[in-house]
C-alpha positions as CSV (number, residue, x, y, z in Angstrom):
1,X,-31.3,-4.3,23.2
2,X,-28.2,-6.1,23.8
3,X,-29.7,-8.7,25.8
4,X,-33.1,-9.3,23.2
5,X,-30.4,-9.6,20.4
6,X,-29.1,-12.6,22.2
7,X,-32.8,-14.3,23.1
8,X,-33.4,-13.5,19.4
9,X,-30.6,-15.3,17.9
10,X,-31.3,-18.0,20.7
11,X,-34.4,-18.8,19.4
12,X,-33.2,-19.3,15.8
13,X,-31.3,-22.5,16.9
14,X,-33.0,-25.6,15.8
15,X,-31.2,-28.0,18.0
16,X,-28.6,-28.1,21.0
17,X,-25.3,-26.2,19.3
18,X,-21.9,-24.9,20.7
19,X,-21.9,-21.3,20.2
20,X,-20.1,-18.8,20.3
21,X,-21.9,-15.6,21.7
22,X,-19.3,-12.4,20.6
23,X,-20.6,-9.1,22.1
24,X,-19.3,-5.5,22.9
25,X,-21.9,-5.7,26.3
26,X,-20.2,-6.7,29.3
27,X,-24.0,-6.6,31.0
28,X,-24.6,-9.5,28.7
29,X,-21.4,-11.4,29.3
30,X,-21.0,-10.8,33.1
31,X,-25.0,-11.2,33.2
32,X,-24.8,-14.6,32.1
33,X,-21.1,-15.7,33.7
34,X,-20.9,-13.8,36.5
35,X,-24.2,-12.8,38.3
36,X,-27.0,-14.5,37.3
37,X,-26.4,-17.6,39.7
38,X,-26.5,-15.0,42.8
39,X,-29.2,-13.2,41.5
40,X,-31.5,-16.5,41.4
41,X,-29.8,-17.5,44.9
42,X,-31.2,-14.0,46.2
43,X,-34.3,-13.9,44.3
44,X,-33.6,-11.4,41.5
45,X,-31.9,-9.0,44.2
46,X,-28.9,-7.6,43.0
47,X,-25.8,-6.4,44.9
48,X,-27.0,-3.0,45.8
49,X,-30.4,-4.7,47.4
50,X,-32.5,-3.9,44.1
51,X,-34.2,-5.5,41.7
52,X,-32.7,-7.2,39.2
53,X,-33.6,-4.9,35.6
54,X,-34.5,-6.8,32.6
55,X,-35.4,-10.3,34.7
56,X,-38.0,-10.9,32.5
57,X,-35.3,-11.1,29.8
58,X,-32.7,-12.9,31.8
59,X,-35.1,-15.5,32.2
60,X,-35.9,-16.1,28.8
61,X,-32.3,-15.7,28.1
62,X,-31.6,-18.6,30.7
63,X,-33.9,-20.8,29.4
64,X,-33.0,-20.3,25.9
65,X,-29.8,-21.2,26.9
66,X,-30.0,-24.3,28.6
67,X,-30.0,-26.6,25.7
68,X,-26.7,-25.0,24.2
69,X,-23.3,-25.0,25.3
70,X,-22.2,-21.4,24.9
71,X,-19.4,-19.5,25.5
72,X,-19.5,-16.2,25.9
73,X,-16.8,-13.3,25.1
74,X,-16.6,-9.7,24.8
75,X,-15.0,-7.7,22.8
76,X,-14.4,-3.9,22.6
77,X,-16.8,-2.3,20.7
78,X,-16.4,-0.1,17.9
79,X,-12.7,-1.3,17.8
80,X,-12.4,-3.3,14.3
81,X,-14.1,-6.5,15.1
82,X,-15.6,-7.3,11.7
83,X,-18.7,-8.7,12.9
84,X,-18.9,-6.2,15.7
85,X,-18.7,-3.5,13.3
86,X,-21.3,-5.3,11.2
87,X,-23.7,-5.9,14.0
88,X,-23.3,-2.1,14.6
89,X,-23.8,-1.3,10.5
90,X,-27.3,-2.8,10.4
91,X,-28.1,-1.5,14.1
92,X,-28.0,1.8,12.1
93,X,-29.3,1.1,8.9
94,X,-32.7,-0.5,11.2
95,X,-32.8,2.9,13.5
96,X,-32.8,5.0,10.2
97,X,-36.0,3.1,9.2
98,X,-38.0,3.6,12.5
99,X,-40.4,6.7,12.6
100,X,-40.0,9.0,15.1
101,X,-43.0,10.8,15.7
């Protein structure tokens, strides 16, 4: 989920921003600063000699991307971050409207 939020919000942009991407997901953050250049080097093998999860989203991710320049920072999560906490608020209010069957 945390990864499709970021594609999602990705695809809203219009035109080539600097942003700001603020999440409680290191995956994400370290994803995106830290392993997804040796992943590609290795083709999508990760450090323990598996595939990489999710590549199908990392590359959309990637490629949304490109056009932007994005920092990205983490933040603890469920630790008083206002939008954090809001991201987490309407998380909840959406899961309370799913149908479990």
């Amino acid at each position: 989920m945390e990864l499709t939020a970021v594609i999602e919000a990705l695809r809203r942009l219009k035109r080539p921003c600097r942003i700001t991407v603020v999440t409680d997901s290191n995956y994400v953050v370290k994803g995106m600063t830290e392993w997804l250049d040796g992943w590609i080097k290795k083709n999508w093998v990760n450090s323990k000699k598996k595939p990489v999860l999710n590549k199908d989203l990392w590359e959309q991710l990637m490629g949304l991307s490109r056009p932007h320049l994005i920092e990205w920072q983490w933040t603890r999560g469920h630790h008083g971050h206002s939008q954090n906490e809001r991201c987490d608020a309407l998380a909840k209010i959406a899961m309370s409207k799913c149908v479990v069957r």
